[in-house]
py3Dmol code that shows the C-alpha trace and the ligand (Angstrom):
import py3Dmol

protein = """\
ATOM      1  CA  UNK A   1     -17.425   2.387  14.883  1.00  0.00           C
ATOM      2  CA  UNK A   2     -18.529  -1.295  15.833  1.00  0.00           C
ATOM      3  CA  UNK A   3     -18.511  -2.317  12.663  1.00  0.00           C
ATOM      4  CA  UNK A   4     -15.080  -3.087  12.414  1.00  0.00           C
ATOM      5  CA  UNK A   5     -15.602  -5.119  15.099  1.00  0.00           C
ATOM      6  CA  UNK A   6     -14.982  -9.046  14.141  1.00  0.00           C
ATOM      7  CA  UNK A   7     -12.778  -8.462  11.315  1.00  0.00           C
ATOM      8  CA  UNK A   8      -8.930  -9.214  11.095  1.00  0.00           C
ATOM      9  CA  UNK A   9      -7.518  -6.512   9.133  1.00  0.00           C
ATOM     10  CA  UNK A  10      -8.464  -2.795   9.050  1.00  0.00           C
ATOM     11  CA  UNK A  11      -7.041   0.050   7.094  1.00  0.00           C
ATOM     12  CA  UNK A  12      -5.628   3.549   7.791  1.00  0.00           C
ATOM     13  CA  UNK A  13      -4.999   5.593   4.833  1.00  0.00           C
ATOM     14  CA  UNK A  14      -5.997   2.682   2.551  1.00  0.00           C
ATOM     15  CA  UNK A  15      -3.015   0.478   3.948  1.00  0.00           C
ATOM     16  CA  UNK A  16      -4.064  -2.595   5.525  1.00  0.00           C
ATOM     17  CA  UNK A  17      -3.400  -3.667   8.947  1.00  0.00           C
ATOM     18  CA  UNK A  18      -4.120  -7.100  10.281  1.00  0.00           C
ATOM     19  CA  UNK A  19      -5.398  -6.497  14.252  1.00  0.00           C
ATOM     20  CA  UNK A  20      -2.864  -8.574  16.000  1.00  0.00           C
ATOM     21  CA  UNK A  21      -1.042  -8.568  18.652  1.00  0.00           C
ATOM     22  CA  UNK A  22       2.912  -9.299  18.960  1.00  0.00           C
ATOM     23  CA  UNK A  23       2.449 -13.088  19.911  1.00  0.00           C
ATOM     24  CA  UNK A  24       0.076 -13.265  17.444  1.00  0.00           C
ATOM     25  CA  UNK A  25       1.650 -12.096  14.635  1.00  0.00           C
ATOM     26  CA  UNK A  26       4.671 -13.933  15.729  1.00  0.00           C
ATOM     27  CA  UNK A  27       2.094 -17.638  15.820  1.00  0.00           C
ATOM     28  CA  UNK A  28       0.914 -16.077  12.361  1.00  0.00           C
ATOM     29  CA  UNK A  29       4.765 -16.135  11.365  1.00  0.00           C
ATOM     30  CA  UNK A  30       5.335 -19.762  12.823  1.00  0.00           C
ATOM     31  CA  UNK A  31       1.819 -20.847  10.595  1.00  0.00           C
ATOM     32  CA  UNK A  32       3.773 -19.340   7.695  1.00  0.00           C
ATOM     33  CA  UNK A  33       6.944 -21.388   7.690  1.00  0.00           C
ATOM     34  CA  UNK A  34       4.690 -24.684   8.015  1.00  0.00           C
ATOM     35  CA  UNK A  35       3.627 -23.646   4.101  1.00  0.00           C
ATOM     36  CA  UNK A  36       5.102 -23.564   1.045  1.00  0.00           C
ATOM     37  CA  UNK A  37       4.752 -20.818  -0.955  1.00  0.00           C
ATOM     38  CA  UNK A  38       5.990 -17.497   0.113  1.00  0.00           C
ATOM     39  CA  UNK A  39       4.787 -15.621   1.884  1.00  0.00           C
ATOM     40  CA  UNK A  40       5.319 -11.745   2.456  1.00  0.00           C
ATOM     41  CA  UNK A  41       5.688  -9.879   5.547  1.00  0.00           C
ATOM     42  CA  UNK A  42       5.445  -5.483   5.752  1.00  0.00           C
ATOM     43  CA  UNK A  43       5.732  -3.292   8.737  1.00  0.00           C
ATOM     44  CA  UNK A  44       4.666  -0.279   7.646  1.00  0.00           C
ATOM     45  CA  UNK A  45       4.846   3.072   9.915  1.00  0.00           C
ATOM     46  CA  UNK A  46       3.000   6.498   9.186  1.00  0.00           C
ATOM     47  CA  UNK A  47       6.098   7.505   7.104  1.00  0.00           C
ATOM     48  CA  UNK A  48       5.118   4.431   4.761  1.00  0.00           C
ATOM     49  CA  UNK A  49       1.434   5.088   4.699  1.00  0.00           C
ATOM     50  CA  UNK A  50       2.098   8.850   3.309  1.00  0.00           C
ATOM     51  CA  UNK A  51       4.328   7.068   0.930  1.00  0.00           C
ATOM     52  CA  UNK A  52       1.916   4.653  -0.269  1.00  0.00           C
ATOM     53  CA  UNK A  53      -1.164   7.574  -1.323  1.00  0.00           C
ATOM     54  CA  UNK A  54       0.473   8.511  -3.658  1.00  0.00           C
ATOM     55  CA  UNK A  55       1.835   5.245  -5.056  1.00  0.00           C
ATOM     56  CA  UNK A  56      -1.237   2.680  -5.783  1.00  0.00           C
ATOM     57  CA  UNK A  57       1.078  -0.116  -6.613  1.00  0.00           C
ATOM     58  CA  UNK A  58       2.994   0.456  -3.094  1.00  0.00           C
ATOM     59  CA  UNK A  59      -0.334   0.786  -1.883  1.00  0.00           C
ATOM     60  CA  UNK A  60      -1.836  -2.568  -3.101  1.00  0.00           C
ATOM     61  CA  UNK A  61       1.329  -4.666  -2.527  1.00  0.00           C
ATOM     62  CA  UNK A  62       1.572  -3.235   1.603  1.00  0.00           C
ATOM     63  CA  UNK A  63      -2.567  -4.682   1.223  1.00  0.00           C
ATOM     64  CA  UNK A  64      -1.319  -8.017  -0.603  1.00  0.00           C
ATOM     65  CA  UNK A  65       1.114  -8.817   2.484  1.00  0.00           C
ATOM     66  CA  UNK A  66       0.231 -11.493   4.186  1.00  0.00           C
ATOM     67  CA  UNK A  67       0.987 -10.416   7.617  1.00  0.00           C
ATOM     68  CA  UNK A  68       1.103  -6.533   7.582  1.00  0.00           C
ATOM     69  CA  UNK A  69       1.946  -5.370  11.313  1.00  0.00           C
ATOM     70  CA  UNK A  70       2.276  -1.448  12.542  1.00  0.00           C
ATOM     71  CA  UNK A  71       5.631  -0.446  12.898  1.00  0.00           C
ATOM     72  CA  UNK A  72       5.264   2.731  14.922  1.00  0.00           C
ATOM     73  CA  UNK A  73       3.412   4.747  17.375  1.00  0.00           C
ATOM     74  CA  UNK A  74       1.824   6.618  14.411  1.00  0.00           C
ATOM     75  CA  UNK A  75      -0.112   3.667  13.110  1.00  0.00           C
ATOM     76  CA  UNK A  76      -1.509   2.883  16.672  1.00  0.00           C
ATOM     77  CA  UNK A  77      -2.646   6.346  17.061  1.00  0.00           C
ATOM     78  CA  UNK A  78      -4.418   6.523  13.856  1.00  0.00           C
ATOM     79  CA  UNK A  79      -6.034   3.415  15.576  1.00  0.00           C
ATOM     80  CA  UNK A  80      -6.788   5.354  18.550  1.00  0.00           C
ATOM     81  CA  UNK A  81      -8.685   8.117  16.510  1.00  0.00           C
ATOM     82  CA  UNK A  82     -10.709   5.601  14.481  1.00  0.00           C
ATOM     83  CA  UNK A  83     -11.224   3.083  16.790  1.00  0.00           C
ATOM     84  CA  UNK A  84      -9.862   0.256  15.008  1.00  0.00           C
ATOM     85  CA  UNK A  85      -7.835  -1.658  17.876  1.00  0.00           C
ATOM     86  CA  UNK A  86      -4.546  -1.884  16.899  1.00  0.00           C
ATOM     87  CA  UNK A  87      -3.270  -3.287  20.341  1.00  0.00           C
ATOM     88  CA  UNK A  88       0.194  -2.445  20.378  1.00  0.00           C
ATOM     89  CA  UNK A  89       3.408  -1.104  17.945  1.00  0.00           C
ATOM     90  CA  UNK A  90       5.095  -4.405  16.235  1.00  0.00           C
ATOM     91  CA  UNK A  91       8.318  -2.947  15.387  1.00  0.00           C
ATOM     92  CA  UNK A  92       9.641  -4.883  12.704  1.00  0.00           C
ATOM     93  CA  UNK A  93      13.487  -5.192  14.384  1.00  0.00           C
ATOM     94  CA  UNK A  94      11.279  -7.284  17.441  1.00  0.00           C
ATOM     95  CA  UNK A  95       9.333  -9.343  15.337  1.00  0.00           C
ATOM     96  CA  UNK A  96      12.510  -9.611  13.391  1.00  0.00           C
ATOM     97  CA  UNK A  97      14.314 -10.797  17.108  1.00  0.00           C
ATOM     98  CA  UNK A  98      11.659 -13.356  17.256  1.00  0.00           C
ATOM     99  CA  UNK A  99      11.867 -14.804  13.982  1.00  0.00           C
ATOM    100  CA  UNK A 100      15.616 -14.995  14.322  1.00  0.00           C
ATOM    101  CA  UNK A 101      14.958 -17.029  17.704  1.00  0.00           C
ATOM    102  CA  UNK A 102      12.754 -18.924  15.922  1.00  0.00           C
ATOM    103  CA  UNK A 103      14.867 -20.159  13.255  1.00  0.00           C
ATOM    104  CA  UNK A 104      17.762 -20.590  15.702  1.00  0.00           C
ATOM    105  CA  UNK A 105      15.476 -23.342  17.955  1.00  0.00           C
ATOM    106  CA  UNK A 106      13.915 -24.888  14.786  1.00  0.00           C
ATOM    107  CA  UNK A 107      17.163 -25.355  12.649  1.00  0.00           C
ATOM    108  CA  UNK A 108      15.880 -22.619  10.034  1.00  0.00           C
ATOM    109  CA  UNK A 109      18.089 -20.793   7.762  1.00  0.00           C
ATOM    110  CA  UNK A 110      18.278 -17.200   6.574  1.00  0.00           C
ATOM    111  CA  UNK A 111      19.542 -14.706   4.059  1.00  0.00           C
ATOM    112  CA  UNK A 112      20.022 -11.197   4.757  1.00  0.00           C
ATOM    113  CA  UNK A 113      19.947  -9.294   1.604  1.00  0.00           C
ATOM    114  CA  UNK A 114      20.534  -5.264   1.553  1.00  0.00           C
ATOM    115  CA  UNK A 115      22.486  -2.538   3.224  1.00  0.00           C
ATOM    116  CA  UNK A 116      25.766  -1.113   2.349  1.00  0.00           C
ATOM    117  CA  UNK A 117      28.210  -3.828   1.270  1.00  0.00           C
ATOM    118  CA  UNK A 118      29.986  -5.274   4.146  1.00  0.00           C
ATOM    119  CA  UNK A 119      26.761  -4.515   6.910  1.00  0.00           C
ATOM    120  CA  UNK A 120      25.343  -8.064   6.252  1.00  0.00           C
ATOM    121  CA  UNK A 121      28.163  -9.660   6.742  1.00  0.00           C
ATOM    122  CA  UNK A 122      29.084  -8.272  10.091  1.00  0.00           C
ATOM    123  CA  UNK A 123      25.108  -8.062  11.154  1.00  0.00           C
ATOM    124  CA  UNK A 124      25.816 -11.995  10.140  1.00  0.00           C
ATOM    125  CA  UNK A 125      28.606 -12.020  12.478  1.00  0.00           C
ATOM    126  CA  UNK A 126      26.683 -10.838  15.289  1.00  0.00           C
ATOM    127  CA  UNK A 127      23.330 -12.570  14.743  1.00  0.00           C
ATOM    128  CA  UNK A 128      25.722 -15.468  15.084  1.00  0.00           C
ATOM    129  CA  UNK A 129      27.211 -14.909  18.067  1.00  0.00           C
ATOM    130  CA  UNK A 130      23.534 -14.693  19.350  1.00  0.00           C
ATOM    131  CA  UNK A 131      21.926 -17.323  18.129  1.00  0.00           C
ATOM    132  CA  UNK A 132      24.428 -19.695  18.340  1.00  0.00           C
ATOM    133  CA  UNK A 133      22.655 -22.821  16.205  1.00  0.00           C
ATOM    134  CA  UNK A 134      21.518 -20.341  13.681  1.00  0.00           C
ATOM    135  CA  UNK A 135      21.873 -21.370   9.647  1.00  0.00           C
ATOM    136  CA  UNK A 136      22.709 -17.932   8.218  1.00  0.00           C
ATOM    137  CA  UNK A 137      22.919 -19.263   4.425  1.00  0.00           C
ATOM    138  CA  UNK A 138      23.861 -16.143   2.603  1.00  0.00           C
ATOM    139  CA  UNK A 139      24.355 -12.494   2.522  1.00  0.00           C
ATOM    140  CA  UNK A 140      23.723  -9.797  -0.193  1.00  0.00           C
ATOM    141  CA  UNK A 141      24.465  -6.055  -0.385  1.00  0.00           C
ATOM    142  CA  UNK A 142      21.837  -4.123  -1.478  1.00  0.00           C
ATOM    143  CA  UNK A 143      23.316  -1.391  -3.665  1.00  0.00           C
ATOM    144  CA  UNK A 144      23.402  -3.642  -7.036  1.00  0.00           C
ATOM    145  CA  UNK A 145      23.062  -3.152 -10.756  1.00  0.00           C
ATOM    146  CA  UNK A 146      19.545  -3.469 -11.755  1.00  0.00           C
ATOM    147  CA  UNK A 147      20.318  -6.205 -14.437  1.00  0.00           C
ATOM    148  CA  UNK A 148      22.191  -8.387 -11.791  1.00  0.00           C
ATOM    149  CA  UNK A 149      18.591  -8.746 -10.094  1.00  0.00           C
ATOM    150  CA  UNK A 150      18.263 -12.038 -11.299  1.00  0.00           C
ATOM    151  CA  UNK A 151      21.699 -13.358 -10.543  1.00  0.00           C
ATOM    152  CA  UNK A 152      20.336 -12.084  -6.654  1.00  0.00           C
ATOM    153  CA  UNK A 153      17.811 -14.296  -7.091  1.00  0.00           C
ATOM    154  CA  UNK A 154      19.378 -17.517  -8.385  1.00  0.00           C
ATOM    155  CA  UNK A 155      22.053 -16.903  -5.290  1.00  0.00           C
ATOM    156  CA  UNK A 156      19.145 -16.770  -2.988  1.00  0.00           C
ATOM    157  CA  UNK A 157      17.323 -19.459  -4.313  1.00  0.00           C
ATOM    158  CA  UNK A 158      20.460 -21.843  -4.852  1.00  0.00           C
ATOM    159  CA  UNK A 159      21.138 -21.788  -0.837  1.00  0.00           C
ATOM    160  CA  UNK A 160      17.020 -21.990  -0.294  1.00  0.00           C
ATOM    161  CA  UNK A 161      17.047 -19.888   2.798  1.00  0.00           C
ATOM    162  CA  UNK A 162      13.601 -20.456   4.975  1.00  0.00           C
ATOM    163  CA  UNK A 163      13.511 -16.360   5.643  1.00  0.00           C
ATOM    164  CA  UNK A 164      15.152 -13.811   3.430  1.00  0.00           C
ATOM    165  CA  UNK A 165      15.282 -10.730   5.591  1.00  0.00           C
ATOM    166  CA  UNK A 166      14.940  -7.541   2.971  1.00  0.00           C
ATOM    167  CA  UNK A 167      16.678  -4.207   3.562  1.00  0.00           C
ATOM    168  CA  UNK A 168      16.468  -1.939   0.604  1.00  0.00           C
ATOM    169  CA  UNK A 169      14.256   0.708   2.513  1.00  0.00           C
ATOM    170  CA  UNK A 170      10.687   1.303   1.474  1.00  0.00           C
ATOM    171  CA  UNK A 171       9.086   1.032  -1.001  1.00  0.00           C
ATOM    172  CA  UNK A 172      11.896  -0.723  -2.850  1.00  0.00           C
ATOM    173  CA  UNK A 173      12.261  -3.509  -0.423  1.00  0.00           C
ATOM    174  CA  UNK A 174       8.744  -4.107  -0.594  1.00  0.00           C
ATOM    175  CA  UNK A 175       8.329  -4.079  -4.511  1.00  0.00           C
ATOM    176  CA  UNK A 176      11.155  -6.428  -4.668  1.00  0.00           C
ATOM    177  CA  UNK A 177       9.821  -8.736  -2.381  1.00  0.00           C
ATOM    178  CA  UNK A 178       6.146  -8.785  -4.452  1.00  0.00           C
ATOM    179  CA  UNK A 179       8.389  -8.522  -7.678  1.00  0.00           C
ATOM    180  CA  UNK A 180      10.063 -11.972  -7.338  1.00  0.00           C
ATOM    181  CA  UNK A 181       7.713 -13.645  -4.450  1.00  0.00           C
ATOM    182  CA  UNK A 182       6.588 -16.450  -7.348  1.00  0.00           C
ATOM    183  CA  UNK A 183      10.123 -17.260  -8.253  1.00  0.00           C
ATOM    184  CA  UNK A 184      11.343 -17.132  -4.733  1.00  0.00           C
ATOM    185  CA  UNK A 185      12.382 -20.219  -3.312  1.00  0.00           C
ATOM    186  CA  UNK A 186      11.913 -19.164   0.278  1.00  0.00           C
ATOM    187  CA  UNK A 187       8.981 -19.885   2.665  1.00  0.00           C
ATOM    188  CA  UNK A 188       8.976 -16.389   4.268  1.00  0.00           C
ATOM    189  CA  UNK A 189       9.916 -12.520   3.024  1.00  0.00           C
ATOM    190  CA  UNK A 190      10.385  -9.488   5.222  1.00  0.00           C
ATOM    191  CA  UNK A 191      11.180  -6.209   4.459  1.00  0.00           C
ATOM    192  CA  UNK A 192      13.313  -4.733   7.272  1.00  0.00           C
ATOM    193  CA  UNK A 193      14.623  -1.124   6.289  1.00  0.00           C
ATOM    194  CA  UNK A 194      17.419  -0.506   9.069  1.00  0.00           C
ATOM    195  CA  UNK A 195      17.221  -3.421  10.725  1.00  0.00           C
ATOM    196  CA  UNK A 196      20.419  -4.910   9.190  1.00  0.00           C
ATOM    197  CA  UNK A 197      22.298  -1.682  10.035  1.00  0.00           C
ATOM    198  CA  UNK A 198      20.959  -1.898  13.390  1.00  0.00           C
ATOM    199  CA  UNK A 199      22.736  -5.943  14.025  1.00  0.00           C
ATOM    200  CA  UNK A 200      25.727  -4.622  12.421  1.00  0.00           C
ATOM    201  CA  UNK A 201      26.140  -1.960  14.593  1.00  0.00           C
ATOM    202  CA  UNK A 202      26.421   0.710  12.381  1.00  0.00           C
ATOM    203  CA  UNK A 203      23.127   2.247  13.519  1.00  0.00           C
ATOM    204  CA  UNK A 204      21.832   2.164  17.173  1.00  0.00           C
ATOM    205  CA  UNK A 205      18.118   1.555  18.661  1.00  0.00           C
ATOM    206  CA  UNK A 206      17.085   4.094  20.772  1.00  0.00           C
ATOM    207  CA  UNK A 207      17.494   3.099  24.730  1.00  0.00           C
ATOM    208  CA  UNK A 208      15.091   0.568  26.151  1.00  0.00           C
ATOM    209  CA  UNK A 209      12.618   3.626  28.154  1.00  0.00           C
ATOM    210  CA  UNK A 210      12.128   5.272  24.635  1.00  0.00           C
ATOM    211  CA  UNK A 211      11.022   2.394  22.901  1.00  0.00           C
ATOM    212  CA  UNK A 212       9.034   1.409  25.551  1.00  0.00           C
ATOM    213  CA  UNK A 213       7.064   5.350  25.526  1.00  0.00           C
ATOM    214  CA  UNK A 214       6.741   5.119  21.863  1.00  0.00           C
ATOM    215  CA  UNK A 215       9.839   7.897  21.634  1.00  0.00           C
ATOM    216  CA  UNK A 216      11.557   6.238  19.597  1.00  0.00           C
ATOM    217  CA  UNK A 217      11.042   8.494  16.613  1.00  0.00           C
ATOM    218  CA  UNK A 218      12.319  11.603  19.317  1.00  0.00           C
ATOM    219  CA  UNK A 219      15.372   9.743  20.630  1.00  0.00           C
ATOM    220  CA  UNK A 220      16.365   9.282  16.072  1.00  0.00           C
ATOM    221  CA  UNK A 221      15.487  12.983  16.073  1.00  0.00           C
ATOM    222  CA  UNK A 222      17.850  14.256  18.609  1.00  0.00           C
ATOM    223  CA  UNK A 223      20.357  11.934  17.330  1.00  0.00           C
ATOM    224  CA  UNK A 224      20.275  12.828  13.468  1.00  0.00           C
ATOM    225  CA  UNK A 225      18.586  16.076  12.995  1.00  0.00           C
ATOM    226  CA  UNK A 226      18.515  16.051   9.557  1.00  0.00           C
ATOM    227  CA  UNK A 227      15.622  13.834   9.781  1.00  0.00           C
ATOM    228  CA  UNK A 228      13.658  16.380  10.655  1.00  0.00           C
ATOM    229  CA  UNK A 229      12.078  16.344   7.188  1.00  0.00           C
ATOM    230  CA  UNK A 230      11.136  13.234   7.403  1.00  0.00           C
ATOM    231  CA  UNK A 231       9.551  13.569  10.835  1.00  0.00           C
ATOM    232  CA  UNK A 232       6.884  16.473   9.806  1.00  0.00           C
ATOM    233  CA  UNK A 233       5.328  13.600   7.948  1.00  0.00           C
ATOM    234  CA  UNK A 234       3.859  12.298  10.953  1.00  0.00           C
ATOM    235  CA  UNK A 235       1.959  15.454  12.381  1.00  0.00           C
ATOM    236  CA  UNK A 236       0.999  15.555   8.260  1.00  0.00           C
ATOM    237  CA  UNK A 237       0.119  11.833   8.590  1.00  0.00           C
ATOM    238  CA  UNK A 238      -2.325  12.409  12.056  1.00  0.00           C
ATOM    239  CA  UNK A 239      -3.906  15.399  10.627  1.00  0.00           C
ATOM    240  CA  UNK A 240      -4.804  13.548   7.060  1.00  0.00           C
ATOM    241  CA  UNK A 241      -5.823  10.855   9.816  1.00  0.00           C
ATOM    242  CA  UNK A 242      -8.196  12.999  11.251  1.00  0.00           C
ATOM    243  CA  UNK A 243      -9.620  14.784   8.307  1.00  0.00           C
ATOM    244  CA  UNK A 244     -10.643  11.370   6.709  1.00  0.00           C
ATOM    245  CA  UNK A 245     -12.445  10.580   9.751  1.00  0.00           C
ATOM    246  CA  UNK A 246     -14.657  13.646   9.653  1.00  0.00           C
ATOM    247  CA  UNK A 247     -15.304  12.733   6.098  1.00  0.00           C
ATOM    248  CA  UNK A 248     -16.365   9.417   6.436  1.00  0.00           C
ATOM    249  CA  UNK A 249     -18.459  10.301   9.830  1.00  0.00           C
ATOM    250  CA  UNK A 250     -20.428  12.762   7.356  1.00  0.00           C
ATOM    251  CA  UNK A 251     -21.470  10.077   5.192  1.00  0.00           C
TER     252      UNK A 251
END
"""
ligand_1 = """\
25
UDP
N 19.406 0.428 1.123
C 19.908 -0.502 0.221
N 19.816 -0.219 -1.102
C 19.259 0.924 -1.573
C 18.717 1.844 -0.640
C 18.810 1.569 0.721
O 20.419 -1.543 0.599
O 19.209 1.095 -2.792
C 19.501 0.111 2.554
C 20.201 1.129 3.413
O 21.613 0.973 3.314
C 19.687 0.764 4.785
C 18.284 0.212 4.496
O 18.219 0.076 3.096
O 20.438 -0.303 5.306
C 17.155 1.050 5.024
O 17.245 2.351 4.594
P 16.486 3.530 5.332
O 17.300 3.970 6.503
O 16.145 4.520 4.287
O 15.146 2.797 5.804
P 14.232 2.976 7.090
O 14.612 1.884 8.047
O 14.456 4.366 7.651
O 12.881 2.759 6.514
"""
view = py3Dmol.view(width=600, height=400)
view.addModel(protein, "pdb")
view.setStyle({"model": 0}, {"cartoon": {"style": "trace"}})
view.addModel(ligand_1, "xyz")
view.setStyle({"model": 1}, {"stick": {}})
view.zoomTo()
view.show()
């Protein structure tokens, strides 16, 4: 499997990855807010991938994303099994962290559009008390009227944040983002899922030691076992994982 040696991205499942590590996808992230277009970042984990085989246009806008990290220990052992050196999970709440830094040293400014109404607002409060110097230019709910879509843009675009943070959970977050990415007057677009929920409070991280043993998905299990559903996609995920690569190692 040296052949994937060299290049920047691989794929699992037909989603794209770019092989970075966290600093480097954070110095990618720093690159992007020196441009000016927008550009669009994904953190997809295995839940996403199953999503996006049966949705091409998912599919093609995760591969369109211009910094697409793996957000979960699923991704990285999908690596494992194909050998494609994924270094290490990117969970999009650090890289998220980071960015927020970022913006708070640099004088940035951000939006935080999605989540019940009210979360932004106090996930604005805290950021805040965080990062002290940080521009926080606008918040949106994200459980709007279809036809206001465009009055969400114009109220984006009027306060020109340099990162819109998007939490609609996937794939809507990420359609919206690719939807409006040419009309967006911002340099850089994430889509977070829970992250918002998570500053606000109203959802928690799982404890430092699970994060750091890739338990993360366990510790949300325990915690809200009606998820359960939702976690037999990754055994599904691994074992689709595998069966591709004893297709392609027939060819
Ligand atoms: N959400 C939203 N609008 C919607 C659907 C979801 O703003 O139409 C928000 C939801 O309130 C939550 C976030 O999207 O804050 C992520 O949802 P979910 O927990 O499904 O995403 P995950 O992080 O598990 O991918």
């Amino acid at each position: 499997m040296n052949h994937i040696r060299g290049k920047t991205t691989v794929k699992i499942l037909g989603v794209k990855f770019d092989k970075l590590d966290f600093d480097d996808a954070y110095q990618r992230f720093t690159t992007f807010m020196m441009q000016d277009e927008t550009k669009m970042i994904f953190t997809p984990n295995s839940e996403l991938v199953m999503m996006a085989q049966d949705d091409d246009a998912f599919r093609q806008i995760l591969n369109e994303g211009d910094l697409t990290v793996p957000d979960g220990i699923g991704i990285i052992l999908a690596s494992r099994i194909h050998h494609l050196e994924l270094t290490e999970r990117i969970p999009g709440i650090d890289l998220m962290a980071k960015m927020l830094a970022y913006a708070n040293r640099s004088n940035k400014s951000i939006f935080l559009f999605g989540a019940k109404p009210g979360v932004a607002e106090k996930a604005a409060q805290k950021i805040a008390e965080q990062y002290g110097n940080i521009k926080i230019v606008g918040v949106q709910d994200g459980y709007y009227d279809e036809r206001d879509e465009l009055r969400i843009l114009d109220k984006i675009n009027e306060v020109k944040p340099d990162i819109l943070f998007v939490a609609l959970g996937a794939p809507k977050q990420e359609k919206w983002i690719y939807k409006y990415r040419k009309l967006l007057n911002v340099k850089v677009a994430m889509g977070v899922g829970g992250s918002i929920d998570v500053w606000a409070g109203t959802a928690k991280r799982a404890p430092r030691i699970f994060q750091k043993m890739g338990l993360e998905w366990f510790y949300r299990l325990i915690k809200e076992p009606t998820r359960i559903g939702r976690m037999m996609i990754l055994p599904k995920f691994l074992i689709k994982v595998i069966f591709t690569k004893a297709q392609a190692s027939d060819e």
